[in-house]
PDB file of the backbone (N, CA, C, O) and the ligand in Angstrom, with CONECT records:
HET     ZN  A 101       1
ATOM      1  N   UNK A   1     -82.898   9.539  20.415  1.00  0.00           N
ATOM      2  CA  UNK A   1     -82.940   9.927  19.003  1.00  0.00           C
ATOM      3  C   UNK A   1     -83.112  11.433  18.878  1.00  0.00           C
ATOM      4  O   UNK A   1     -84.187  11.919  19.228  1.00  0.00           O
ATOM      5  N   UNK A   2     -82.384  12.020  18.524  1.00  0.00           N
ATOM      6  CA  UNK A   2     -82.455  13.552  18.242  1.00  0.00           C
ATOM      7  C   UNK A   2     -82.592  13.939  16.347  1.00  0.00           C
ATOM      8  O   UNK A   2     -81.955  13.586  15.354  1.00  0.00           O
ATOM      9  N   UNK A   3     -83.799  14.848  16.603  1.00  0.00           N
ATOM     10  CA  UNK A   3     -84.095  15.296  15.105  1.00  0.00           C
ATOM     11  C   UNK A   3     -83.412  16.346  14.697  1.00  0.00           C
ATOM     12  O   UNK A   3     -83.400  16.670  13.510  1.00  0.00           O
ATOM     13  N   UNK A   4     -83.006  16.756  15.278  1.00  0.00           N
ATOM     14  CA  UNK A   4     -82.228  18.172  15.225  1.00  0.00           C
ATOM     15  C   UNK A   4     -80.546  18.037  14.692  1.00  0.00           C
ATOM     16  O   UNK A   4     -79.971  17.060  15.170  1.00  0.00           O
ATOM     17  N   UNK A   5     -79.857  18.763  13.918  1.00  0.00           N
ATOM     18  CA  UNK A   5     -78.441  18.339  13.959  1.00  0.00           C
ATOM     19  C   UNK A   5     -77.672  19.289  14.951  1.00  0.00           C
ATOM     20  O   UNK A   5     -78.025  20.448  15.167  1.00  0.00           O
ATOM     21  N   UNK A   6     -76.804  18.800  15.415  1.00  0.00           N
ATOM     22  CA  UNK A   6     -76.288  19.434  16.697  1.00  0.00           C
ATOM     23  C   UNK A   6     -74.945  20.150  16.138  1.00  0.00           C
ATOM     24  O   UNK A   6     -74.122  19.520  15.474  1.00  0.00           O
ATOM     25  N   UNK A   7     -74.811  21.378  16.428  1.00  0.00           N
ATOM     26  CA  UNK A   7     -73.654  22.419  15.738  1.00  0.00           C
ATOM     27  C   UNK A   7     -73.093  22.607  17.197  1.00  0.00           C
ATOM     28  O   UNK A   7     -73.689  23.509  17.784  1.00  0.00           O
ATOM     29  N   UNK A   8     -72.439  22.203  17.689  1.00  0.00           N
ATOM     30  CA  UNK A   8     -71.753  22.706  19.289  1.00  0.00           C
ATOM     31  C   UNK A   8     -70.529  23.179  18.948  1.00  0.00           C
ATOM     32  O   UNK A   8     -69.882  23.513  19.941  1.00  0.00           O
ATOM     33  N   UNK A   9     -69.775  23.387  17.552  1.00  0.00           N
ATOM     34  CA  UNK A   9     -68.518  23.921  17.487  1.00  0.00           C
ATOM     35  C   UNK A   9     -67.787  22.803  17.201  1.00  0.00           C
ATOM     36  O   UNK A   9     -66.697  22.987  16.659  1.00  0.00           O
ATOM     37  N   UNK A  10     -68.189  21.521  17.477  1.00  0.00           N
ATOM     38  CA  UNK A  10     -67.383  20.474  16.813  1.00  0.00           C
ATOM     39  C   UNK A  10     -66.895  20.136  15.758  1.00  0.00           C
ATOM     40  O   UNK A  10     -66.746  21.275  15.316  1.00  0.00           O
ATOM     41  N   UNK A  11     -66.413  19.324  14.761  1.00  0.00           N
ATOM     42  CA  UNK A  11     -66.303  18.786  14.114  1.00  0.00           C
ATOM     43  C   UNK A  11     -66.959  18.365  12.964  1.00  0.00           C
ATOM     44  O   UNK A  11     -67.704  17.389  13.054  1.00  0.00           O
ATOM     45  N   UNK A  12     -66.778  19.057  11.658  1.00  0.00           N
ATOM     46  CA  UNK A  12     -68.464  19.254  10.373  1.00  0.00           C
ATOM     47  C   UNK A  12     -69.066  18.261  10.883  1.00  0.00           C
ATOM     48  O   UNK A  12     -68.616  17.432  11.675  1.00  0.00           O
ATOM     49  N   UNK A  13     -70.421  18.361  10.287  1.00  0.00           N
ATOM     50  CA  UNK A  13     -70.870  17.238  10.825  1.00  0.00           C
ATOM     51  C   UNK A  13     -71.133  16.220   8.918  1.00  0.00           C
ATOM     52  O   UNK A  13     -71.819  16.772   8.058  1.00  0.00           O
ATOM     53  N   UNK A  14     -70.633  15.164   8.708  1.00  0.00           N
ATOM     54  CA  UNK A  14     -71.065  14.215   7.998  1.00  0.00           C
ATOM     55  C   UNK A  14     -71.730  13.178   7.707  1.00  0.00           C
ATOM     56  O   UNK A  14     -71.585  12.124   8.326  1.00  0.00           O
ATOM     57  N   UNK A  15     -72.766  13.363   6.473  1.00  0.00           N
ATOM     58  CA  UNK A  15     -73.954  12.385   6.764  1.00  0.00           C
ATOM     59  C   UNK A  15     -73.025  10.748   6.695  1.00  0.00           C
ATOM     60  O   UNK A  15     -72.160  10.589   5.833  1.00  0.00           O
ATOM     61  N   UNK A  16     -73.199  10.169   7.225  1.00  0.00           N
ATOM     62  CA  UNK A  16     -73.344   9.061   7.159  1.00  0.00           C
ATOM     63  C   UNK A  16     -73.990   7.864   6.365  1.00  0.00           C
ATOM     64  O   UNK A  16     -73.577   6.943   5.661  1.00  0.00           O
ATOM     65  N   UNK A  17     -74.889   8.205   6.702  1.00  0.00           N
ATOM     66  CA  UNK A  17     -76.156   7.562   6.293  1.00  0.00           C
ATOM     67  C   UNK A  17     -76.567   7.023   4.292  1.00  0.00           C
ATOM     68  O   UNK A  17     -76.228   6.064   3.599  1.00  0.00           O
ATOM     69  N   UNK A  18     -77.509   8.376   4.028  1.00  0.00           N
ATOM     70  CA  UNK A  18     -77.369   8.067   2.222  1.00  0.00           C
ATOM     71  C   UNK A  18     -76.992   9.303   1.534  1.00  0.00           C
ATOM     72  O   UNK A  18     -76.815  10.392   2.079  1.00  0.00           O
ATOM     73  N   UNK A  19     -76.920   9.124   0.703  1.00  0.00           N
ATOM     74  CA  UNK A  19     -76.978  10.212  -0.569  1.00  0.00           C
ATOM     75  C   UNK A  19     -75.445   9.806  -0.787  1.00  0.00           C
ATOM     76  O   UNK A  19     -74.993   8.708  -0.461  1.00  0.00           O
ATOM     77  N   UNK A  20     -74.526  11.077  -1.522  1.00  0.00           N
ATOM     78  CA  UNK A  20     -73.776  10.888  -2.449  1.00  0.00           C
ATOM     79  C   UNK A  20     -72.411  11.765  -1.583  1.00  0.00           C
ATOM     80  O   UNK A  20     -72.459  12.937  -1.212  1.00  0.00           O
ATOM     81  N   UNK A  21     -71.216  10.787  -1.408  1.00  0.00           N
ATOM     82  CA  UNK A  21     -70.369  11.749  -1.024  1.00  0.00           C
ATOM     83  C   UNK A  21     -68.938  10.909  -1.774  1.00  0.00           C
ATOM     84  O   UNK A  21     -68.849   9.870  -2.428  1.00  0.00           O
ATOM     85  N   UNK A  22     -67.834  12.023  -1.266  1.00  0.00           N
ATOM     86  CA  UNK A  22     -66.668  12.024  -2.225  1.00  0.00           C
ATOM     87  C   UNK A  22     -65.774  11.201  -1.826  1.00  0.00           C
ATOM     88  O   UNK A  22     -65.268  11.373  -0.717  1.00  0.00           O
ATOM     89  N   UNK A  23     -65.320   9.944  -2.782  1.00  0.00           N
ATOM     90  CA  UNK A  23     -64.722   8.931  -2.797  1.00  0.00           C
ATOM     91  C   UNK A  23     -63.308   9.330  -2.774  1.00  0.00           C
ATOM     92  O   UNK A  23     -62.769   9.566  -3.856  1.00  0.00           O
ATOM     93  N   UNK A  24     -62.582   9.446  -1.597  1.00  0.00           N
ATOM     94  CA  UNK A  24     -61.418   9.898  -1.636  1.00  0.00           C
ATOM     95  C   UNK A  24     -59.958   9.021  -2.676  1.00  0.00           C
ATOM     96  O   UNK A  24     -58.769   9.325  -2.767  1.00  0.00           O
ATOM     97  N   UNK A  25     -60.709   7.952  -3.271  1.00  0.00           N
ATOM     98  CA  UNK A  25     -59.364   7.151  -3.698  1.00  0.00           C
ATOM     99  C   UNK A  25     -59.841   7.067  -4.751  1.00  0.00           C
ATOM    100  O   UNK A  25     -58.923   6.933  -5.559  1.00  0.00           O
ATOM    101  N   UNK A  26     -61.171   7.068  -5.431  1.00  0.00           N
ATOM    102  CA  UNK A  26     -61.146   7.687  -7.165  1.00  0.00           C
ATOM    103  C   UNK A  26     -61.235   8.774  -7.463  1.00  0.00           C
ATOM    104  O   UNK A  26     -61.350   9.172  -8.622  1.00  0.00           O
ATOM    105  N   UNK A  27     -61.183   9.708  -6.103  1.00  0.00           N
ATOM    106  CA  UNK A  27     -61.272  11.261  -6.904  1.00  0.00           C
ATOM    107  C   UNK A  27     -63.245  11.353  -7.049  1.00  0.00           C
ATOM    108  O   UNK A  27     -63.560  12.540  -7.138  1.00  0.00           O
ATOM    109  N   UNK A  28     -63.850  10.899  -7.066  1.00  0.00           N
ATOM    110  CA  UNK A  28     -65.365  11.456  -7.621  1.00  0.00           C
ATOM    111  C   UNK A  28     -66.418  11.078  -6.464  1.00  0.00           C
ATOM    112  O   UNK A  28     -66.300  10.474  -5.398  1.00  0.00           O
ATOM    113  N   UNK A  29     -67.216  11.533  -6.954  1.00  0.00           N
ATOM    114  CA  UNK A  29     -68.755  11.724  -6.309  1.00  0.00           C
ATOM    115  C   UNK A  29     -69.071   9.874  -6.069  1.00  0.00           C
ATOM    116  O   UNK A  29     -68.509   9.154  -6.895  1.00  0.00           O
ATOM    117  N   UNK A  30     -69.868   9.225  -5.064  1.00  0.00           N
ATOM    118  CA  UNK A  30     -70.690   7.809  -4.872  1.00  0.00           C
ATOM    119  C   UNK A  30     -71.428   7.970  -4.441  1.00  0.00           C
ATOM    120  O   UNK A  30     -71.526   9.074  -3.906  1.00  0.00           O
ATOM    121  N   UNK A  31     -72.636   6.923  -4.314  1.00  0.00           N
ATOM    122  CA  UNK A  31     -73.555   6.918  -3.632  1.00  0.00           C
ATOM    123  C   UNK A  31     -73.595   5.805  -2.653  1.00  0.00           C
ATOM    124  O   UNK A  31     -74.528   5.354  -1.989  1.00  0.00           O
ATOM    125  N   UNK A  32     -71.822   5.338  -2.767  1.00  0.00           N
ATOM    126  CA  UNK A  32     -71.728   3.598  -2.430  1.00  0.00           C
ATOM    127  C   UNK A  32     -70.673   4.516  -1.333  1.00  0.00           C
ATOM    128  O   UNK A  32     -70.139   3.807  -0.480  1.00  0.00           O
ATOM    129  N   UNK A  33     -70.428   5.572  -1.294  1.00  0.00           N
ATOM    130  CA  UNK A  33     -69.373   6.126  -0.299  1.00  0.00           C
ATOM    131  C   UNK A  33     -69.661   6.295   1.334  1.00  0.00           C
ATOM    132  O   UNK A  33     -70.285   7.219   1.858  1.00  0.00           O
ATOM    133  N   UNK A  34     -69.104   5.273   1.932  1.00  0.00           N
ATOM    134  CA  UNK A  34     -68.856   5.194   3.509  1.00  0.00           C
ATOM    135  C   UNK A  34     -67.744   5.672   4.063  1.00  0.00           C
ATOM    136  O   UNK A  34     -66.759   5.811   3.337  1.00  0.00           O
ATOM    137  N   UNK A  35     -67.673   6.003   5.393  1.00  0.00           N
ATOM    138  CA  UNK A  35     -65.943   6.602   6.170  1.00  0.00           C
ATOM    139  C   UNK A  35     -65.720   5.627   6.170  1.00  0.00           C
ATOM    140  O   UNK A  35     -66.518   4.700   6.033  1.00  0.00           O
ATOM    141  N   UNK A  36     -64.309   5.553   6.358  1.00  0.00           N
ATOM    142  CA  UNK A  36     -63.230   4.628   6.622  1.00  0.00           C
ATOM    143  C   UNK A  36     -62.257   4.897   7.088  1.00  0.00           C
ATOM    144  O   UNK A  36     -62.156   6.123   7.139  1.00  0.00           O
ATOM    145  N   UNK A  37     -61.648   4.534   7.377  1.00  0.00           N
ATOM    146  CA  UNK A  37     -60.221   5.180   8.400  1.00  0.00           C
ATOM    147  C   UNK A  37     -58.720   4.736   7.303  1.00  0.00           C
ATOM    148  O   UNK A  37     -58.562   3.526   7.140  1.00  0.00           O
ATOM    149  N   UNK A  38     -58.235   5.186   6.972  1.00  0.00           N
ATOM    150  CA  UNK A  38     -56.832   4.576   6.042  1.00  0.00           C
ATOM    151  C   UNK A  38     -55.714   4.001   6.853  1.00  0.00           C
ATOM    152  O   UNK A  38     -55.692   3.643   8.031  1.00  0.00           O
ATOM    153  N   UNK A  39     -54.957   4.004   6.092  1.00  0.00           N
ATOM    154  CA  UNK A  39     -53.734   3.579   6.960  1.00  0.00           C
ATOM    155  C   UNK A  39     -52.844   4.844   7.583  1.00  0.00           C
ATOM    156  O   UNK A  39     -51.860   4.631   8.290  1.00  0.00           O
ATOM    157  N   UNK A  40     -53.232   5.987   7.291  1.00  0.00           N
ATOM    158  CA  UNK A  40     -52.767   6.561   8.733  1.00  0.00           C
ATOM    159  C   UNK A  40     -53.465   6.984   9.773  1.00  0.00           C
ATOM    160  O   UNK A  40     -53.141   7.676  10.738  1.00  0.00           O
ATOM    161  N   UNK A  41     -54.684   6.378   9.394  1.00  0.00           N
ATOM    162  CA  UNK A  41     -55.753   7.007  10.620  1.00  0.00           C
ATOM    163  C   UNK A  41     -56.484   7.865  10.362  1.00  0.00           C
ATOM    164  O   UNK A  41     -57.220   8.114  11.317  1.00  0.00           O
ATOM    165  N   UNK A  42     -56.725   8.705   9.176  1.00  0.00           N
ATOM    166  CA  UNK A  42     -57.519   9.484   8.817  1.00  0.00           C
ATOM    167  C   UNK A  42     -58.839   9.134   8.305  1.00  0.00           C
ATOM    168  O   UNK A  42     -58.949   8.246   7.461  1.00  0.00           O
ATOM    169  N   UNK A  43     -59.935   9.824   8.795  1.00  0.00           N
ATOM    170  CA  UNK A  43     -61.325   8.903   8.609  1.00  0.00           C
ATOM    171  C   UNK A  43     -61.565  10.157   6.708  1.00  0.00           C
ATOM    172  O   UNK A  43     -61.548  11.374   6.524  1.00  0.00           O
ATOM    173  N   UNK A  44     -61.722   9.132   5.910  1.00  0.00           N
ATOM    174  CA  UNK A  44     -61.925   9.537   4.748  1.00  0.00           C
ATOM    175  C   UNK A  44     -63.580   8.570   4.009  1.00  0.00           C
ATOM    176  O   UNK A  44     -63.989   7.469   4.377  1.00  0.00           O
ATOM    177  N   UNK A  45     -64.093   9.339   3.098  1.00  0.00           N
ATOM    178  CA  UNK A  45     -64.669   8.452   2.508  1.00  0.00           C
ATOM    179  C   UNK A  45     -64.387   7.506   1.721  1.00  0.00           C
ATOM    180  O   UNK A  45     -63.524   7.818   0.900  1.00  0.00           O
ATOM    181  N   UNK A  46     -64.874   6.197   1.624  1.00  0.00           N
ATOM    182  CA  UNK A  46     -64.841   5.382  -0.048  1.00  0.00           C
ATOM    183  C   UNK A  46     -65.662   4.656  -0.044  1.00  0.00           C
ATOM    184  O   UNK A  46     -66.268   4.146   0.899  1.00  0.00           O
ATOM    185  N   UNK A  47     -65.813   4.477  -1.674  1.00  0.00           N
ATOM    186  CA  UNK A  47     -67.124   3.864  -2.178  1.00  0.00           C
ATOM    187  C   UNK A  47     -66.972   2.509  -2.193  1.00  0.00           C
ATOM    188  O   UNK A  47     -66.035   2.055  -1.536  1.00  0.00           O
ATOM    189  N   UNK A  48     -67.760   1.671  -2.862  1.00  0.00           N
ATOM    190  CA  UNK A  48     -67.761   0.183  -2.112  1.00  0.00           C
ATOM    191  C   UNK A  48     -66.810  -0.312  -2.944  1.00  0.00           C
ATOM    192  O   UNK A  48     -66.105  -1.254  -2.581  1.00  0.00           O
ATOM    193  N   UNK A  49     -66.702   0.154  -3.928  1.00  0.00           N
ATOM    194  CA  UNK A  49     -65.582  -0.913  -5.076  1.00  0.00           C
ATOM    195  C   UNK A  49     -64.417   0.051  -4.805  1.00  0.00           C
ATOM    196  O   UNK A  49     -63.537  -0.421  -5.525  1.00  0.00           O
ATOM    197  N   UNK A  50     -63.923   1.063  -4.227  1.00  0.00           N
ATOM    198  CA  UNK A  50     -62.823   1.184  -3.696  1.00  0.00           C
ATOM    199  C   UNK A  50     -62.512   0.426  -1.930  1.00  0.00           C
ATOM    200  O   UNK A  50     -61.664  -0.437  -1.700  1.00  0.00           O
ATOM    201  N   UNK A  51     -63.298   0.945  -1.070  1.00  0.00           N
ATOM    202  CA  UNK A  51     -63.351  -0.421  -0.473  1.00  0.00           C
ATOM    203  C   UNK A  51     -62.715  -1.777  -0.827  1.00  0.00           C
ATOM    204  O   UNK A  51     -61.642  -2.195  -0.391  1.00  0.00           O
ATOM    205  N   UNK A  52     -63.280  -2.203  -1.412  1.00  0.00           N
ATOM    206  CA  UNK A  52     -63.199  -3.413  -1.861  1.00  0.00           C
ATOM    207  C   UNK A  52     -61.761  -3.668  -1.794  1.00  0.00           C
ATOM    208  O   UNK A  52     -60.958  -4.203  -1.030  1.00  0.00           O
ATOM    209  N   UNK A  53     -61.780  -2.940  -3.137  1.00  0.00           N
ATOM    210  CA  UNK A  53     -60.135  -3.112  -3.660  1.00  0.00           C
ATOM    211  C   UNK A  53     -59.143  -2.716  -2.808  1.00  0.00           C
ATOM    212  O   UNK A  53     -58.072  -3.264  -3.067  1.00  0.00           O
ATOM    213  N   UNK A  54     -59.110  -1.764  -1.643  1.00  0.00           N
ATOM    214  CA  UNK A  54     -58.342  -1.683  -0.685  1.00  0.00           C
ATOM    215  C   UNK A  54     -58.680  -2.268   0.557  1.00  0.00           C
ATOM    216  O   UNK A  54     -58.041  -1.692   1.438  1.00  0.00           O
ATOM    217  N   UNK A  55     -59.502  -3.282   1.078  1.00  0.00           N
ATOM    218  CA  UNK A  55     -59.410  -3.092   1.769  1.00  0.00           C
ATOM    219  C   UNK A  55     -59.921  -2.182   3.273  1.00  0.00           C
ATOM    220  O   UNK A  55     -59.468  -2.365   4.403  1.00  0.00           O
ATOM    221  N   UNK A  56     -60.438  -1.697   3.073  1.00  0.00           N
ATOM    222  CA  UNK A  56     -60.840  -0.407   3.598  1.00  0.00           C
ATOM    223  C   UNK A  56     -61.609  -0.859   5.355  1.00  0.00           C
ATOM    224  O   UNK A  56     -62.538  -1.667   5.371  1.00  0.00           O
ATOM    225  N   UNK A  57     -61.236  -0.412   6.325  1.00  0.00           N
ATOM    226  CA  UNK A  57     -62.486  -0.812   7.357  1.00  0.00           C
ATOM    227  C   UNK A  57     -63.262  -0.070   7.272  1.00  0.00           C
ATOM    228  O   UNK A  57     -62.985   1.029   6.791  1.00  0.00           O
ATOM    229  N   UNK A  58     -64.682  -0.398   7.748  1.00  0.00           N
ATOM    230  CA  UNK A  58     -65.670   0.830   8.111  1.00  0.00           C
ATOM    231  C   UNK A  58     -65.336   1.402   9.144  1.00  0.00           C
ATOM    232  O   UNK A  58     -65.046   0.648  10.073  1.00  0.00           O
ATOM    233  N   UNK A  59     -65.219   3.296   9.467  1.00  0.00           N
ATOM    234  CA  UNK A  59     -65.101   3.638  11.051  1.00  0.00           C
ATOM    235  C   UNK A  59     -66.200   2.969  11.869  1.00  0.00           C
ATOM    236  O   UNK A  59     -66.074   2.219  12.837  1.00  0.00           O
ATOM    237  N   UNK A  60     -67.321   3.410  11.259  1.00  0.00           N
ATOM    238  CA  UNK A  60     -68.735   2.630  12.272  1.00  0.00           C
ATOM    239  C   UNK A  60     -69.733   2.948  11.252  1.00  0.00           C
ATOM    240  O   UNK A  60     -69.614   3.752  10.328  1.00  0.00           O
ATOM    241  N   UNK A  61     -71.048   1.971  11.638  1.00  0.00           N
ATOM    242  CA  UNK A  61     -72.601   1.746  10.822  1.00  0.00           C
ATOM    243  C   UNK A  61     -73.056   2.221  11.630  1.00  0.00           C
ATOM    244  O   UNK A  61     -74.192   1.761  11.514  1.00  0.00           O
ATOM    245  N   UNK A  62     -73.110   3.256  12.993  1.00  0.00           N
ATOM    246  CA  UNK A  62     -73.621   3.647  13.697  1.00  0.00           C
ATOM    247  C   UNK A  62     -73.063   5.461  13.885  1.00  0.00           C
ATOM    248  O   UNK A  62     -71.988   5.926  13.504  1.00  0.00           O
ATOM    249  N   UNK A  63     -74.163   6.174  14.566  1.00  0.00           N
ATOM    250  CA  UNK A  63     -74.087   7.119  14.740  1.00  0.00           C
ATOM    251  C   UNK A  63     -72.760   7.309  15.828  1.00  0.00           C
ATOM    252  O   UNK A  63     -72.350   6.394  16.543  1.00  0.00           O
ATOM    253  N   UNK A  64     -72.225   8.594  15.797  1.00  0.00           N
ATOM    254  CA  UNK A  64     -70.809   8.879  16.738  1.00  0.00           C
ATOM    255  C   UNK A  64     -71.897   9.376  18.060  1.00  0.00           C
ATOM    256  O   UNK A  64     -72.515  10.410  18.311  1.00  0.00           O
ATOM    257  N   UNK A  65     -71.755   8.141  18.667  1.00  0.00           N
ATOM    258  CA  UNK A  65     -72.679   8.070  20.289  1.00  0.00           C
ATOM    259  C   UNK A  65     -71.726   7.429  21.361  1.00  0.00           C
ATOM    260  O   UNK A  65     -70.913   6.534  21.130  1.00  0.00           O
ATOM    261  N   UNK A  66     -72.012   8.173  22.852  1.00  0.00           N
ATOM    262  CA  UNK A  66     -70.991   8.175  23.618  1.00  0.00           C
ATOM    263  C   UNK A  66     -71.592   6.556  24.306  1.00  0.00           C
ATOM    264  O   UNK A  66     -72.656   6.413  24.907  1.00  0.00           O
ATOM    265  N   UNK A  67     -70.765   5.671  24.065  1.00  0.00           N
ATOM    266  CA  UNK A  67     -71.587   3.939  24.433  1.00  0.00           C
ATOM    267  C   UNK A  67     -70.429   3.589  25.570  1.00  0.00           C
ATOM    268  O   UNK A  67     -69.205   3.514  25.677  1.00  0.00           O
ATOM    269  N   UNK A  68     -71.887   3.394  26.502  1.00  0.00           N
ATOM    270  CA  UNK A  68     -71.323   3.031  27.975  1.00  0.00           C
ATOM    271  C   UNK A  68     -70.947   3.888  28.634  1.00  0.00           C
ATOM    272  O   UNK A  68     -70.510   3.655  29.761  1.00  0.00           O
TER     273      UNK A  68
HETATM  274 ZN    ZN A 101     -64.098   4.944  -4.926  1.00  0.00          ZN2+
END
């Protein structure tokens, strides 16, 4: 478990977790907004009732950790 957020030059880093981020398929702010990957592969956010309505997978409920 690391408390720290790790800046190594990678990739922004995005919360995951809670608060409020931007629902790429209504255009606005959620608090219901998770990544998801679309249909071309791009990991985007959406909120649960866009979800819904598309469809949507989750990328992961877990932190981006190197497993196994
Ligand atoms: Zn939405």
């Amino acid at each position: 478990m690391r408390a720290v957020q790790e800046t190594t030059g990678g990739p922004p880093a995005i919360p995951q977790t809670t608060g409020i981020a931007w629902c790429a398929w209504h255009e606005s702010y959620s608090n219901t907004a998770r990544l998801v990957r679309d249909s071309s592969g791009a990991r985007l956010f959406a909120c649960y009732s866009c979800r819904q309505a598309y469809d949507l997978p989750l990328v992961a409920d877990q932190p981006c950790t190197p497993a196994s």
